[in-house]
Each structure stands twice: as C-alpha cells, then as structure tokens.
C-alpha positions in Angstrom: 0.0 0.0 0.0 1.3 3.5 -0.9 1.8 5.7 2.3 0.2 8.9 1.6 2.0 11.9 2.7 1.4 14.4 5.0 3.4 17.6 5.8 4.8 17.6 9.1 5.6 20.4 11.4 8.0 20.6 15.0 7.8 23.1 17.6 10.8 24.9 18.6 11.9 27.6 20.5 10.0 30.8 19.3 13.1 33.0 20.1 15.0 31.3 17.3 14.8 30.7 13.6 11.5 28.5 12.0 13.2 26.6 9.9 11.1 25.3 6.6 12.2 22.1 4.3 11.1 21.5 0.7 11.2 18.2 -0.8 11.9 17.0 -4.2 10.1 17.0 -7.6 8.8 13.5 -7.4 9.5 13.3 -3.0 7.6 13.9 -0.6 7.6 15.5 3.2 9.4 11.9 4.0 12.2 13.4 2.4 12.9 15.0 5.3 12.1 12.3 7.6 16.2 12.0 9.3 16.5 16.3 8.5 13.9 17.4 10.1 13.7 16.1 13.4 17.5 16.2 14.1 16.7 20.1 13.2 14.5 19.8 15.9 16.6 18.6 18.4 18.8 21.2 18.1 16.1 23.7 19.2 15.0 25.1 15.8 10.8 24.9 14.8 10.7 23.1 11.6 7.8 23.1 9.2 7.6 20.6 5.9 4.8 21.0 3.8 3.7 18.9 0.7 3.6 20.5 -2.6 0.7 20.8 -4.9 0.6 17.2 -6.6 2.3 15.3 -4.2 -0.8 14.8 -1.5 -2.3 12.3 -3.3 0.6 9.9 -5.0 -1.2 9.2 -8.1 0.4 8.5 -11.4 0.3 12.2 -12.9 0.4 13.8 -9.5 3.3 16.0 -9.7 3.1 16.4 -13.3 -0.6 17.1 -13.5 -1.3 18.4 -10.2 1.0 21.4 -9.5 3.9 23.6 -11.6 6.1 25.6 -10.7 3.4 28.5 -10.3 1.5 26.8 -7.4 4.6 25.5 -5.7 5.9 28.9 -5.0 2.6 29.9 -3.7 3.0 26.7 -1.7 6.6 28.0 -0.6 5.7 31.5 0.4 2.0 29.8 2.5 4.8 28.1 4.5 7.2 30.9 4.7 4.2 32.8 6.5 3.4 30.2 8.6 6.5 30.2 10.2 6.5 33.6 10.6 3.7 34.2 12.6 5.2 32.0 15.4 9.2 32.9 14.6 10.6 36.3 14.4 13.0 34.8 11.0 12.6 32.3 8.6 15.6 30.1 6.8 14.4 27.9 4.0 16.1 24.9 2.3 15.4 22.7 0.0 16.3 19.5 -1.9 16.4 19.5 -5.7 13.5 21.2 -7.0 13.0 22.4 -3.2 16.5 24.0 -3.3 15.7 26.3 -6.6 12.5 27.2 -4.2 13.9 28.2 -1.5 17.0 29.9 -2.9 13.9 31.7 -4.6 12.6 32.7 -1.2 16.0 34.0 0.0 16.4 36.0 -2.6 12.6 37.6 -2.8 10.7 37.1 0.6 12.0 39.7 4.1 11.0 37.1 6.5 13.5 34.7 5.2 17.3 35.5 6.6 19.5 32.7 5.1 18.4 29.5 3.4 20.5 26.2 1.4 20.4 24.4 -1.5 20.6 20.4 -1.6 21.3 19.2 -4.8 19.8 21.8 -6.5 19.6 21.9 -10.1 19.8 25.5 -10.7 22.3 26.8 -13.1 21.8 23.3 -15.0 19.2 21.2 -15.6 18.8 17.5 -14.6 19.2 15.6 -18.0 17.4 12.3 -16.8 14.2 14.7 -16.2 11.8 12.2 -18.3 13.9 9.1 -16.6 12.9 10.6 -13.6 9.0 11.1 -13.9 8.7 7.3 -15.6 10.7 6.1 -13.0 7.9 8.1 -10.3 5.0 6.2 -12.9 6.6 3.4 -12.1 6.5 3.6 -8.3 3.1 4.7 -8.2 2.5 1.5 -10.4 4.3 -0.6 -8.1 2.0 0.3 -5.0 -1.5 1.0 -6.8 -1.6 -0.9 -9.8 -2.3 2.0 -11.6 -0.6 2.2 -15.1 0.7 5.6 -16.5 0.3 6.2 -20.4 4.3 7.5 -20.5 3.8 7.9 -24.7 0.7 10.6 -23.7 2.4 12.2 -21.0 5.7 13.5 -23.3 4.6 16.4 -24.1 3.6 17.0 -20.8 6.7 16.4 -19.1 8.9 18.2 -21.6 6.2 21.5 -20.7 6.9 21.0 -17.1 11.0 20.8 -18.0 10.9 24.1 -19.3 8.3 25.7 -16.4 11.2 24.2 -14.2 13.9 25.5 -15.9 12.4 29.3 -16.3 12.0 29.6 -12.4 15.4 28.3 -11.6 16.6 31.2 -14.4 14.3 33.4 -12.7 16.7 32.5 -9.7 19.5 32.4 -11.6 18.8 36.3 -12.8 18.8 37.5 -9.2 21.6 35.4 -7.4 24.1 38.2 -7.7 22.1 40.0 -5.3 21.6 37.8 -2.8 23.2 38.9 0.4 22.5 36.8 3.0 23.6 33.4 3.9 23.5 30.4 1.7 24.4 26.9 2.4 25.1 24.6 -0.4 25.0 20.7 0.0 26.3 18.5 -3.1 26.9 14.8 -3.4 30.3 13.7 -5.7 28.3 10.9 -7.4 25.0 12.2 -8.2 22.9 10.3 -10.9 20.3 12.8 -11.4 22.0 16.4 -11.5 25.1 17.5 -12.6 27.0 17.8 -9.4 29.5 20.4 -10.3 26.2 22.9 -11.2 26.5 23.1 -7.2 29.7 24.7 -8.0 28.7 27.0 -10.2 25.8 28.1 -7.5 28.4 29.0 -5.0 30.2 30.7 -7.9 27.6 32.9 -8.8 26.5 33.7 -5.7 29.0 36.6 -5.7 27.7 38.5 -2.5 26.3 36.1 -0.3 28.2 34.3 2.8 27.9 31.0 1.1 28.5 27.5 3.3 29.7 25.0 0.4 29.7 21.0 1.2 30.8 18.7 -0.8 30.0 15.0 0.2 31.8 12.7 -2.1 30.3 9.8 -2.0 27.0 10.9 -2.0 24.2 10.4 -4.4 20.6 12.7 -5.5 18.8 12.4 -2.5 21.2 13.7 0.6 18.4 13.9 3.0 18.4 9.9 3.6 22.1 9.4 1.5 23.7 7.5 4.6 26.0 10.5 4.5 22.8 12.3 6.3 23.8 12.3 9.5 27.0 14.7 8.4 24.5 17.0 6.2 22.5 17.4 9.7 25.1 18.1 11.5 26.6 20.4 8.9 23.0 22.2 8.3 22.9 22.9 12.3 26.4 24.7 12.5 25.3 26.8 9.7 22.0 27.6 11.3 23.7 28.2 14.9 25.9 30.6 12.8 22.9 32.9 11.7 21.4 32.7 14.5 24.1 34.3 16.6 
C-alpha cells in the first residue's frame, strides 16, 4: 500500500529561527524524515509542507497536479506560517526544493539565510523524463495503476521548461543575494550534474555561502547515509545565523 504523505511540522523555541524544508520534484515531506527532526533537536521549529501534486501519489500527481506557479505559492504559504510563530525564517530545499527556497532567500524579508541540496539551478537535470517514468513506475508498483508515458511526453517536456524558467528566474537574481547560503552537493550524483553546485556557489557573488561537498553521496542527501553529516553540517550553519 502507498503511504500517503502528510506535511509535518515541530515546535521549537519561538526566540530562534523556524526553519522550513522543501522536498523534491517527485519526493515527498518523507524526504525530510532524518532532517527534520534532528533540526529539531537542536532547538529550531521546523515546518515541511507537501507540494501541490504530491498529496495524493497518483500516477500524474506531480506532473498534472501542480507547476512551478502553485509551488511557489505553496513556498511563500509556508514561509508565512512560520513567521507568525518565529521572528526569521531560513528555507532549504532539496532538488527542485533548493531552486525554491534559494527563490525565497532572494525575494521574501521574513527569510534571513536559506540552502540548496542538490539543486539543479544553473543546470538542468538531463534524466528529467527518466525521472518522472521512474515516479509512474512507483506509483505502479504500490497502486496498480498504469501511467500512459507515450501521452504524458509532451507534458513532461512542458513542465522541464516551467522548471527551468524559475530556476533562471533564480538564476537572474543570485548576484544580489546577500544573506547566507548553504550549499550541499553529493560527488556521485545520478540525477544532476554535481558540479552545477559549483557553479551556485560561484555565482553567488555577495552572499556568505556554506559549500559542502559530500563525495560519495548520491541525488537524495536527506536519507544518503551521509545524512547524519548533512545534519550536523545544516545545524552549525544555522547556529551561525542565528548568533
């Protein structure tokens, strides 16, 4: 049975940074399942929501159910939310999260410092179609429910290029980002590009940027067994801004 997911939110201490997390383009909030509550445990409220498309794990649900449109207004919903109970927001994200939330650090006052995990921002993931069959697939798997990937082309090279024009929106605007950035990038990444983390930190020309390169590492960093370093690498950053 497919576990339907739900987004997930930890109280902290209100003097401190909320933190929020935003999953991948075919994850879910349990992407954050080993992130999140070691955040947590460190003091910082953390909030995960689930974007537009990805309540309801069926076939088309990220594809048909949400684009890059919706998912900002999903992003800045959960920006707010944190607000009202934090006095500063950070926001990370993993993959398409990370083009989010470097989105929100550059555009939204409530936010103060944010990351990128495996972000494809300056290029784009070139197994994008391998990607979304391989989510049909899953689905499949669990429901029984068959995707039509010959139909669905045209669909998934539309929502390439929505993806692509926000992260150049983000690309536009990275120069004047000033406030803290953490970068996380695993060395043998088989959906991204990993050096286009590189090229992040490279064009982040006036922000205070935290880079992290994890060698070993593959697409997914959040539950990559090298998590328990990304945690512990996320929460020096964080005790950093907070000072």
């Amino acid at each position: 049975m497919i576990r339907i997911p739900h987004a997930v939110e930890y109280d902290g201490d209100h003097t401190r940074l909320g933190v929020v997390l935003l999953h991948s383009y075919t994850g879910s909030s349990r992407d954050m399942k080993f992130l999140a509550p070691a955040l947590n445990a460190a003091g910082y409220g953390v909030y995960v929501p689930v974007l537009r498309g990805h309540h309801d794990r069926t076939a088309y649900g990220p594809l048909l159910g949400g684009n890059p449109d919706d998912w900002w207004v999903d992003t800045q919903a959960a920006v707010t939310r944190m607000h009202r109970e934090y006095p500063r927001v950070a926001v990370f994200g993993l993959s398409l999260g990370g083009v989010l939330a470097l989105r929100a650090v550059a555009e939204l006052d409530a936010v103060v410092a944010g990351g990128v995990m495996a972000a494809p921002i300056w290029q784009g993931s070139p197994y994008f179609t391998r990607t979304v069959h391989g989510y049909f697939d899953y689905v499949q798997h669990f429901t029984g429910v068959k995707a039509d990937k010959a139909a669905m082309a045209g669909a998934i090279d539309d929502q390439r290029a929505a993806i692509r024009h926000l992260a150049h929106g983000v690309m536009r605007d990275a120069a004047d980002i000033v406030k803290p950035v953490f970068i996380a990038q695993g060395g043998k990444d088989s959906v991204i590009d990993p050096e286009t983390a590189r090229q992040t930190r490279a064009n982040l020309v006036n922000a205070d940027t935290d880079f992290h390169w994890y060698p070993n590492a593959d697409h997914i960093l959040t539950v990559d067994p090298v998590h328990p370093q990304l945690e512990a690498d996320m929460i020096a950053f964080l005790n950093r801004v907070q000072l």
